[in-house]
N, C-alpha and C positions, 0 to 999 in steps of 0.2 A: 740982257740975255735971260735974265732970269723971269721978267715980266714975259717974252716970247713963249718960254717955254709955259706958263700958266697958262695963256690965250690959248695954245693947242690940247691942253690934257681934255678938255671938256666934252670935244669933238668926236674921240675916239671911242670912249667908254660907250655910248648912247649907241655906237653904228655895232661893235662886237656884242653887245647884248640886245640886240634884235636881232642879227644873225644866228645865236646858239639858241632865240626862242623860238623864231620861226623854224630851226632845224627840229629841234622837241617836239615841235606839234606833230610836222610833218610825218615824222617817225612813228607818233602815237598813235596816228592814223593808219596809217601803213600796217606798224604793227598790230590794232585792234582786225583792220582788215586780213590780215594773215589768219589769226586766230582765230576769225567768222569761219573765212573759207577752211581751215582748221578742221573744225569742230562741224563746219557742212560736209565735209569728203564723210571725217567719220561716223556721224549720221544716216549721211546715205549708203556707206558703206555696211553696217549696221543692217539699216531695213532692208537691203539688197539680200545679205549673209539670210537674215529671218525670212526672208521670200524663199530662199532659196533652199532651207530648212524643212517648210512648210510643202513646196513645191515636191520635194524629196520623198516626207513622210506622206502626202496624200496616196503620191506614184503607189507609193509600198501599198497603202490599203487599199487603195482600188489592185494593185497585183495581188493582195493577198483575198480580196473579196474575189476575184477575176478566178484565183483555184478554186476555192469554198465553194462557187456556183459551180464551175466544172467537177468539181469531186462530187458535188451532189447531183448533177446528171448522171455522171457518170453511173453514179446507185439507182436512182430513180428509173435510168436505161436497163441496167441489169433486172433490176424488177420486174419491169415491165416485159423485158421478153423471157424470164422465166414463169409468170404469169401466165403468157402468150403461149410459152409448150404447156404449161398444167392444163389449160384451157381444151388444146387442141387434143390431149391426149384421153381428157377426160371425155370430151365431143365424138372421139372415134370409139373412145368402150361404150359412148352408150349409144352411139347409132348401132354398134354392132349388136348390141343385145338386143334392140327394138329390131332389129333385121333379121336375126336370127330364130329370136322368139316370136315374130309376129305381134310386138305387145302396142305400136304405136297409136290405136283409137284407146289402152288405158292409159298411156301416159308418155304422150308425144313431149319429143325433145326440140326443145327449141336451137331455131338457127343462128351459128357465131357471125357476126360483123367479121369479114377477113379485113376490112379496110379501117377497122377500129385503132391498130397501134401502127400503120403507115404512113399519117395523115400527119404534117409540122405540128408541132405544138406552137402556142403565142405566152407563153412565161410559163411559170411553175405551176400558177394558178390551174391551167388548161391542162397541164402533163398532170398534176394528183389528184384532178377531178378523174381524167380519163384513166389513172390507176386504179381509182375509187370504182369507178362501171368496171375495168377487166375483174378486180377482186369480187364484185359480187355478182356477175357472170359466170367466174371461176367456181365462188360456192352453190348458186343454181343448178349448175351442171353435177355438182359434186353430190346434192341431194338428189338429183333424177336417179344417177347411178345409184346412190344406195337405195332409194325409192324401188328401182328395177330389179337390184338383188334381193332385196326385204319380198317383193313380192314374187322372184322363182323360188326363192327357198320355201318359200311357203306353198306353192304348187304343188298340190300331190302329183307328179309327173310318174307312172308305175312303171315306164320302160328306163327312167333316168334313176331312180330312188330305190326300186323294188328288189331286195334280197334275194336272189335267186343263185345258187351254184353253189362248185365245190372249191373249200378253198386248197385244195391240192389236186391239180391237174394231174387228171389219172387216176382220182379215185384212192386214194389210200385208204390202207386198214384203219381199220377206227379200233382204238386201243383202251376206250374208255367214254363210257355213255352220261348224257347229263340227268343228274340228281344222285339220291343218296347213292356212297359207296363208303368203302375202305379205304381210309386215309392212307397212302403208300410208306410216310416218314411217320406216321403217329400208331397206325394201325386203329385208329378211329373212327368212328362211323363221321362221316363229312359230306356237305352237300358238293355235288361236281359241279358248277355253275357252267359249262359249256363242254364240249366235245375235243377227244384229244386222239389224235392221226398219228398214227407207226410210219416212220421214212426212214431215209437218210442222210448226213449233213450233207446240206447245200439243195437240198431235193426245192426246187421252185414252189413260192405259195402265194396265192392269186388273190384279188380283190372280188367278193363275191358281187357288190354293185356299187354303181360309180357314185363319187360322194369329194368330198373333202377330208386329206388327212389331217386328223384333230392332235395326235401324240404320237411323239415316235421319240422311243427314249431307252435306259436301262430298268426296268424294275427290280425291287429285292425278290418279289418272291416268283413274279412273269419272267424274269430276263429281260432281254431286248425284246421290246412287244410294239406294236402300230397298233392304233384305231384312229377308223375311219369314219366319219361324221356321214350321215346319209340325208341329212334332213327330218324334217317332223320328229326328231328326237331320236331319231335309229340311231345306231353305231355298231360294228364290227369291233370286235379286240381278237391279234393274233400275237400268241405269246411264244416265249422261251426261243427266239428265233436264234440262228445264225447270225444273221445278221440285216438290217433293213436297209432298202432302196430307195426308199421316198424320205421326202422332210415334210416339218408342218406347214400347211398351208397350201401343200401342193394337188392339185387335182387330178383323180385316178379314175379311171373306166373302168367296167364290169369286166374282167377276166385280165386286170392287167399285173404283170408281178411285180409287188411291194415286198419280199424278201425271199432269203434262204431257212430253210428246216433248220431247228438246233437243237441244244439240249441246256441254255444258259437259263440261272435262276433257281428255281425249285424243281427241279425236273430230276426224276431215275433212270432215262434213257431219252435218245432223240426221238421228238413227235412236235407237233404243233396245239397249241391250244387255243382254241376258237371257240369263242361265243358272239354269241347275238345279245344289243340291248337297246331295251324303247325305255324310253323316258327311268331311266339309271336301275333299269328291271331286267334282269337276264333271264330271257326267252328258249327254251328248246331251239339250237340249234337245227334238229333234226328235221321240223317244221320247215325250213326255207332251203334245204338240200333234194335238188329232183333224185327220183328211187332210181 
């Protein structure tokens, strides 16, 4: 029994340990293949996440380039037709003055492209070129105009410029003549530098000839006074008023009313004080008043 049992141990050992090495490998295998595929999900899942990051923040800068260019037409548009009215605006003052004055053989004004800011643009390149011709279109025009003005102001025109008339419709008393007199507050001999008219408050006082008004203000010692720019260096001053009608800048005809009679400022009773002056020289009043 005992020699049987020796015959069989030998048999067994050899068969159980090829079965638990064969299963070892098998597994090893298996399991390295696990861990490949593993380690490839999370790989690819990896690059997928990074595409898909990438894909993400492109989107954002192409949307955020996609405003940037619209916010910048949007400006470049606004420009452009602000441009487009200074242009037009400037084209019709100065045809009107070549129309008016007859002046187009000294200084013809050139014609606006109307099809110049309707036409597509093809990038930026073509829209700030074509800003670049409105803007210096825009300033051509801008020198014609003051080319136009520089040269009526300097026209001696004698029906538009010329001193003539009374500045108180109706002829007022004249309460005080120009040059030496008796100073009223001092009792001093004092030069009168213009002519001064007896009314009363509110009584209308007129533009003796048509001009630009240059001041219209408080004075300490005039009051509330206007003068009127007449060109070639003229000007009117009307003082101590009531009160005035015009502002500066505004343009006045020959008999038109620029305020009421007072007595504000340096004054002993209500009149007007009016002088005449050429190049900062106060002239006899009395000279540019028909008799």
């Amino acid at each position: 029994m005992q020699k049987k049992t020796m015959q069989k141990s030998p048999l067994i050992a050899p068969t159980n340990h090829f079965f638990w090495s064969t299963l070892w490998s098998q597994s090893r295998w298996s399991l390295l293949l696990v861990l490949i595929s593993l380690f490839a999900v999370v790989f690819f899942y990896s690059q997928w996440q990074s595409s898909q990051r990438q894909q993400l923040l492109l989107s954002a800068q192409l949307e955020q380039q996609k405003r940037l260019q619209q916010r910048e037409l949007g400006r470049i548009g606004q420009r452009l037709g602000q441009l487009q009215a200074e242009l037009a605006q400037v084209s019709l003052m100065g045809n009107r003055l070549v129309s008016n004055y007859d002046l187009v053989d000294e200084l013809p004004v050139p014609r606006i492209d109307s099809n110049l800011l309707q036409r597509p643009f093809n990038g930026f390149a073509d829209l700030n070129q074509t800003l670049a011709l409105v803007m210096s279109q825009t300033q051509e025009y801008g020198i014609t105009l003051v080319a136009l003005e520089s040269m009526l102001l300097n026209l001696h025109i004698n029906e538009i410029t010329q001193i003539q008339g009374h500045p108180v419709p109706g002829y007022s008393e004249m309460s005080s003549g120009f040059g030496q007199r008796r100073d009223p507050f001092s009792g001093r001999a004092r030069w009168h530098r213009g002519l001064d008219f007896r009314g009363k408050i509110g009584e209308p006082i007129a533009a003796t000839a048509a001009g630009v008004v240059s001041l219209s203000e408080r004075h300490p010692d005039f009051g509330n006074m206007v003068e009127i720019n007449h060109g070639q260096g003229w000007i009117t001053r009307y003082a101590h008023l009531d009160s005035q009608l015009v502002e500066v800048g505004e343009h006045v005809e020959q008999g038109q009313l620029i305020a009421h009679m007072g007595r504000t400022g340096r004054a002993t009773g209500v009149h007007l004080h009016y002088e005449v002056l050429k190049g900062n020289r106060q002239l006899n009043p009395a000279r540019f008043i028909p008799n």
